[in-house]
C-alpha positions, 0 to 999 in steps of 0.5 A: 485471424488465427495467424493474427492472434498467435503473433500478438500473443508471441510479440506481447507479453501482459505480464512483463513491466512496462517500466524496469522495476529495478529502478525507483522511477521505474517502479514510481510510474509503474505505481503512478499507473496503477493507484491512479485514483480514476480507476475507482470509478470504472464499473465493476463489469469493466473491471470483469472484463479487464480480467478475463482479457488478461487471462485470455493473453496470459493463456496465449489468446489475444483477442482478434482487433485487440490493440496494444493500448487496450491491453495495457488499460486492462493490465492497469485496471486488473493490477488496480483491482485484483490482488497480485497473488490471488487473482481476487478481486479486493475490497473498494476501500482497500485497493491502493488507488482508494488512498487519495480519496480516503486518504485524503478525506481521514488526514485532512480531518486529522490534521483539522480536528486535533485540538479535543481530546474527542475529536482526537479519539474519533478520527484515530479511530476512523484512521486505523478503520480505514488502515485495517481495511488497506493491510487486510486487503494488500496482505500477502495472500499465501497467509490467511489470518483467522478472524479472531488475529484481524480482531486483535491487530485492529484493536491493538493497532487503534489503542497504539493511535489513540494512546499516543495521540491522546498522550502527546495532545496532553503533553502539547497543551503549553508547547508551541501550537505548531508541536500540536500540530504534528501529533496526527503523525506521531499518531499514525506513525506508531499505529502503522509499527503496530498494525501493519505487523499484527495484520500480517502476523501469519506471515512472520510465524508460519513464513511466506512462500519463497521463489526462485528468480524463475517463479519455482516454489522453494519453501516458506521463510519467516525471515523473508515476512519480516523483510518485506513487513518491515519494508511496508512498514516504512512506505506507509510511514512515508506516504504519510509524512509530507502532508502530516508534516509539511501541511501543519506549516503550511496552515500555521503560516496562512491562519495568520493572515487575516483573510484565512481568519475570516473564512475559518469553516473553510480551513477544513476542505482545504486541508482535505484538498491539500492532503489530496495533492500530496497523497496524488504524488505520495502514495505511487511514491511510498509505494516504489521505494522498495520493488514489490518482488523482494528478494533476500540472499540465501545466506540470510535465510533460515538454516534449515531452509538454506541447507534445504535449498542447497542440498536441492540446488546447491549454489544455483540460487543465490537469492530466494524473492517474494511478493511483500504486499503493499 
């Protein structure tokens, strides 16, 4: 048995991808793996237990009659659930597998609900509610933030959404219906700019931890936050985009005809459940455009922390990498 496990642990290593995340496709069924939706429901023991089994193969245990299937199911549980730097586990509502579901539900509405400047008000704020959630809970750990910051980025992340769905509501009132449309996106676009940013402020003044290609610490740059802040910033946008651009022309086309008249207090639902078929593909999509370990070259790296790594390493490090969140 003991012989057993020392060559399932020398012949199988938990932490090396599955899929070679150099690639967009590999990354996009690394991410179609790991913010499936299912994995919301499995029970928090489960989760537990998917942990402790990961931790046990990364200590060079696997355990007796443990197949390769299971391992990788609790890889793709942890990953789900547990923060990549911090091993702790995240919020429900904040891990990327919740997306579909809440995002689903939050978009559809948006994109139903856009005529009153009420309505507009209500479902920004619950909007930017929910992102807060997201960007607290995928922030790169290394960096705490004060609660007072989480204060400030909420509310200035929600004043962005509402002043500019309320302006551009106002703006669109004699512009053509399907103009109108679309303000949920300019909405979302503009918050996401704020939010994503001000959530993580910690990162861009104080630096992020910065790693050599084997995992060795070698300082903190700020250059290298706003690197990967501004990567986040665009994937958000991009999950997005499709259904709250493309959706808007789908439902102006089809209100047109006279069966989707009759049955106006269904139009809701069944924007939520196209939503929900976008974000599906959307949101493993966003989240491989860029690989999640980023890397910057030393030379666009601060001076100080350039000459740091030279004088140490000299040219040895061509490039420094780092975790960018999600």
């Amino acid at each position: 048995t003991y012989a057993k496990m020392a060559t399932d642990s020398l012949s199988f290593d938990i932490d090396s991808p599955r899929w070679d995340q150099s690639t967009f496709v590999g990354r996009l069924k690394h991410f179609l793996n790991i913010t499936d939706p299912r994995t919301v429901l499995v029970p928090e023991k489960e989760l537990d237990q998917a942990k402790a089994l990961v931790e046990s193969c990364r200590a060079g245990l696997v355990p007796p009659g443990s197949s390769q299937e299971q391992l990788l199911y609790a890889k793709k549980l942890y990953d789900s659930a547990f923060h990549p730097d911090s091993g702790e586990k995240m919020n429900l509502i904040g891990r990327m597998s919740f997306q579909v579901p809440g995002g689903m539900a939050i978009t559809g509405c948006m994109l139903q609900f856009y005529r009153t400047v009420p309505a507009v008000v209500f479902w920004q704020w619950v909007n930017q509610s929910f992102n807060a959630f997201v960007n607290y809970t995928n922030r790169n750990a290394a960096s705490p933030i004060s609660l007072r910051q989480i204060g400030v980025a909420y509310v200035t992340a929600t004043s962005a959404a509402l002043a500019t769905a309320v302006g551009l509501n106002l703006y669109t009132k004699r512009a053509p219906p399907l103009l109108a449309r679309w303000v949920p996106f300019a909405a979302v676009a503009a918050a996401n700019c704020v939010n994503i940013p001000m959530m993580r402020q910690q990162e861009i003044i104080n630096g992020i931890t910065v790693t050599d290609e084997n995992n060795n610490e070698l300082g903190r740059s700020r250059r290298a936050a706003v690197k990967g802040i501004a990567q986040v910033v665009l994937s958000r946008i991009a999950m997005a985009a499709p259904g709250m651009i493309i959706l808007p022309i789908i439902m102006e086309r089809l209100e047109k005809f006279t069966f989707m008249q009759r049955i106006r207090v269904l139009h809701g639902p069944l924007q939520v459940l196209l939503c929900g078929g976008f974000l599906l593909f959307m949101v493993p999509a966003a989240c491989a455009l860029f690989p999640q370990r980023c890397s910057l070259a030393l030379a666009d790296l601060e001076v100080e922390l350039r000459d740091s790594i030279m004088a140490k390493h000299g040219d040895k490090v061509p490039y420094v990498y780092f975790n960018k969140g999600l």
